[in-house]
N, C-alpha and C positions, 0 to 999 in steps of 0.2 A: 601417398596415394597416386597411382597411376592416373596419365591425362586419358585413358579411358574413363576410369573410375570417375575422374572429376567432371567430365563431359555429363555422364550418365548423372552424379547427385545435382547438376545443376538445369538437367531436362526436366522444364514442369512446365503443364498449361495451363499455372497458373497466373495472372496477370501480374506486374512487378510496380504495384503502385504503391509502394512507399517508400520515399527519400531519406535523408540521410536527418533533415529537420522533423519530420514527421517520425521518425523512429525514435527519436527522441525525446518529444510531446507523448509518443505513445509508451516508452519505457515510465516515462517519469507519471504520464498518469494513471497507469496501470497499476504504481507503486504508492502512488499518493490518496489517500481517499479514506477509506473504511477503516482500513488500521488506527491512524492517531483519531480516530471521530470516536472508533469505537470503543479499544482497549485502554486507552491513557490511564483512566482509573482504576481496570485491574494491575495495571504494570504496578501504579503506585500505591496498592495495597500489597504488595511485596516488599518496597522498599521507601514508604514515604512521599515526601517531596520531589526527592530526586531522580525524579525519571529520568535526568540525562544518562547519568553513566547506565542502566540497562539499554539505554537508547544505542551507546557510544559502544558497545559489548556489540549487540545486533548486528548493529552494522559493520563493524569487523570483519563480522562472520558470513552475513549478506556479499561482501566485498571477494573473501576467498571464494564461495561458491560461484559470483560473477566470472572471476579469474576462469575457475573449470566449465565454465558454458561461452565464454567469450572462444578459449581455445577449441572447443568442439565446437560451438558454430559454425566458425570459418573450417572447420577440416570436411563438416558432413553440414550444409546447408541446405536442408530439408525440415519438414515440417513435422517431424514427431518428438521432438525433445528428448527427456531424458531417454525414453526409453527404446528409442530410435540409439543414443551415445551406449548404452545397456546391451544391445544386441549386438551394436560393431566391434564389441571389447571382448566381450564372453561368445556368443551365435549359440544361447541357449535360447529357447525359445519359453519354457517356462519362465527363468529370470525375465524376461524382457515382460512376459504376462503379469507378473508379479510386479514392476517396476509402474508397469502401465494404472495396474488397479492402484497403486497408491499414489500415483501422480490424481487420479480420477479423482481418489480419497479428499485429498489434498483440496483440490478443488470444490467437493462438493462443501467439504469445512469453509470452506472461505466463503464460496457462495452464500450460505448459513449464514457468519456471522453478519456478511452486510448485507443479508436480509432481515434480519433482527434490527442491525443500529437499524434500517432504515425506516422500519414498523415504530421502534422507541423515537424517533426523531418526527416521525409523522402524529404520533400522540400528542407533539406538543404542539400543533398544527387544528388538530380537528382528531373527535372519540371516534375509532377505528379500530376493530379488532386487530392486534398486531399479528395473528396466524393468519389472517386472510392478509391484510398489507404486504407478509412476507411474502406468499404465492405469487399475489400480484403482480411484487418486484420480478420476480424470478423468470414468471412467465412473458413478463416486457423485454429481457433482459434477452430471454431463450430467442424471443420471435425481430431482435435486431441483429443478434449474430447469424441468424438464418437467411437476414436479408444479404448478408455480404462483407468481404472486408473493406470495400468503400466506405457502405453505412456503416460499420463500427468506431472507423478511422474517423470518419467526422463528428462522429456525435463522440469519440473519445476527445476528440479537438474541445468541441465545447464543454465535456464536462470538467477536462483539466485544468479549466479558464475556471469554470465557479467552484474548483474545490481552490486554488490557488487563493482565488479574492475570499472566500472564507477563512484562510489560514493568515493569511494578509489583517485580515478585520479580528482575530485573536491578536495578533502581534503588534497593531497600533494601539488595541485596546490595552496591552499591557503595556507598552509604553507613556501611554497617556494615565496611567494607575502609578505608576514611576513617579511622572512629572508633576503631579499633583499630591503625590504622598502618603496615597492609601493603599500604597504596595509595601511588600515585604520580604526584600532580597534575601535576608537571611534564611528565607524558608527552602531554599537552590541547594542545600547544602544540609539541610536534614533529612536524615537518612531514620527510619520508627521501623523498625521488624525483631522480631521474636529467634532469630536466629543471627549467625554472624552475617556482616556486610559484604562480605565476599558471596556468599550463598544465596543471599537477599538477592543481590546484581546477577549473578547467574539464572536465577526464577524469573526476576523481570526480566531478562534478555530473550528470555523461550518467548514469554509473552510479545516481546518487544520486536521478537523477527517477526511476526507475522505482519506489521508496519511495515516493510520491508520487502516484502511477498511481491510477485506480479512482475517481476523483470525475466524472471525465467519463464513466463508464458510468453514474451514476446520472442524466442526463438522458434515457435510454432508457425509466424510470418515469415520466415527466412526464407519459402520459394516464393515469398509476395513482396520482398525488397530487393531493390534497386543494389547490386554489386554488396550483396548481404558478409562477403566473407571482408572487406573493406571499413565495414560504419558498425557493425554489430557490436563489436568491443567499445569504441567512443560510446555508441548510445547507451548500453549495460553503463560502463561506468561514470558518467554525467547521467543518466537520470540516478543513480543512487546516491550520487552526493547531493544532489540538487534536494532532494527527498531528506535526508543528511540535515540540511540549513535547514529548510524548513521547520521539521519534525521539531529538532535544538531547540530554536526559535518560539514554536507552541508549546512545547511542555516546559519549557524557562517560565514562561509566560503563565500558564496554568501557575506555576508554583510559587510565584510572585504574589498574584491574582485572588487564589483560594487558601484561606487557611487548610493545613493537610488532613486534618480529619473529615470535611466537606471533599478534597480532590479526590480521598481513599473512597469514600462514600457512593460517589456520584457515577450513575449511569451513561449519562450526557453531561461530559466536565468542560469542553467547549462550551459549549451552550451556557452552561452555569458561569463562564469566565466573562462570558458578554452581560449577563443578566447582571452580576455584581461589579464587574469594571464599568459597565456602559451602561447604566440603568436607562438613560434615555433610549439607546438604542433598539430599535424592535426585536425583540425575543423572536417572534416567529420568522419575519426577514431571515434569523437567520439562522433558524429552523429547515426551513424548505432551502437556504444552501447547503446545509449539511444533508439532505433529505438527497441530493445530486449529488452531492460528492462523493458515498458509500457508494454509488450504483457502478 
C-alpha cells in the first residue's frame, strides 16, 4: 500500500482512546461471556462429557481466522471489518453487500442468543417473562452503544471483571468437588453420541465456535486505537487464548461436577455446577453474575 493510501486509511475523527491493555480486556471480554454460560450443554449433547475436544477444535479454527484479521487489520485499519477486507480484494460492490448483511446476520444471532441466556438466567432470579427480559436486554445494550465507545469501553471493563469472577467461582467449585471426593474425573473423557467421535467433535465445534465469537468485532475499533496496526494482532491472539484457559477450565469442571446426562440436559449447566458442587453457596448470587456476564 502506497504512503498515500496509508495516510488516507489512517484519517479518522475519530478519537483514539484505547491502549494496548484495553484492547485486550476488550478482545477478551467481548469473547468471554454468553458463549460457555449459554451453549455448554448443547455442545455436550453432541458429544457427552467431553466438551474439551470440541472446545480444543473451535478454537483452532477461531485461531486461523484471528491469523486473517490480525493481517488485514494492520494493512486496512479502519472501521468496517470483514466487509470493508471484501471490497479491497474483489471492488464488487454487491459482494461487499452481501458480506455486510451476513456479518449484520451474524450478529443479530448472537445478540439473540445472550438475550435468551440472559431472560433463562434472570428466571432464576425472579418470574419474568423471558420475551420481555430479552427486549429489555437488547434495548439497554442498543442505548450504551449509542452512548459512545468510552461508555462501552468501561462498562466492558466491568463486565469482563464479573464474568471472569464467575468463571473463577465454577472452577474453585470444582476443585473444591475434587478435594472432597464428590467429583468424577473419569467423566473428562466420556465421550455418549449416536454417531462416530470424530463427527460428534466436529458438531460440537460449530457449536463450540460461537464461544469463541467477538474478537472479530473488535477490529470495528481500529480508527479508535492507539497505533492499531501495532497491538491488534497481540490483542486478537492473547484474548483467545486467555478465553482458551478459561473455557478448558469450566467445562473440565462441569464434567467433573455433573453426571453427563444432567450436563446434556441442562439449560443453565454453570449455575447447576454451583448448585450441586457448592450447595452452600447462593444460587442466585450467582445467577445475576451470569445475568452480567451474557450482556
Amino acid at each position: 500500500m502506497s504512503n498515500k493510501e496509508t495516510a488516507a486509511a489512517e484519517a479518522t475523527p475519530l478519537k483514539r482512546a484505547i491502549s494496548k491493555p484495553l484492547l485486550v480486556v476488550f478482545v477478551t471480554g467481548d469473547i468471554l461471556g454468553a458463549g460457555i454460560y449459554a451453549v455448554a450443554g448443547e455442545i455436550a449433547g453432541q458429544v457427552g462429557s467431553a466438551v474439551w475436544a470440541p472446545m480444543l477444535l473451535a478454537f483452532a479454527l477461531a485461531m486461523l481466522t484471528a491469523t486473517s484479521y490480525s493481517e488485514l487489520v494492520t494493512k486496512y485499519p479502519q472501521a468496517a471489518g470483514a466487509a470493508l477486507y471484501v471490497h479491497k480484494a474483489f471492488g464488487l460492490p454487491f459482494l461487499t453487500f452481501i458480506i455486510a448483511v451476513a456479518v449484520m446476520a451474524s450478529g443479530i444471532a448472537s445478540a439473540s442468543t445472550s438475550a435468551l441466556a440472559f431472560a433463562r438466567y434472570l428466571s432464576a432470579l425472579v418470574s419474568f417473562p423471558q420475551v420481555l427480559a430479552a427486549l429489555a436486554f437488547l434495548l439497554v445494550l442498543t442505548f450504551i452503544n449509542f452512548r459512545g465507545i468510552s461508555e462501552s469501553i468501561k462498562l466492558n471493563l466491568g463486565l469482563t471483571a464479573i464474568e471472569v469472577s464467575g468463571l473463577l467461582i465454577v472452577i474453585v467449585i470444582g476443585g473444591m468437588a475434587l478435594a472432597n471426593g464428590s467429583g468424577d474425573v473419569s467423566r473428562v473423557l466420556e465421550f455418549r453420541t449416536d454417531t462416530a467421535i470424530p463427527l460428534a467433535i466436529l458438531s460440537g465445534a460449530a457449536l463450540a465456535f460461537f464461544s469463541f465469537v467477538g474478537f472479530e468485532d473488535s477490529v470495528n475499533c481500529a480508527e479508535e486505537t492507539q497505533n492499531p496496526r501495532r497491538i491488534f494482532p497481540f490483542a486478537l491472539f492473547t484474548g483467545l487464548t486467555i478465553a482458551l484457559v478459561f473455557y478448558l477450565l469450566v467445562v473440565l469442571t462441569a464434567a467433573v461436577v455433573l453426571p453427563t446426562d444432567q450436563l446434556v440436559g441442562s439449560s443453565a449447566p454453570l449455575l447447576d455446577v454451583v448448585r450441586i458442587g457448592a450447595p452452600a453457596f447462593p444460587a442466585k448470587v450467582f445467577a445475576f453474575i451470569a445475568l452480567l456476564a451474557v450482556t
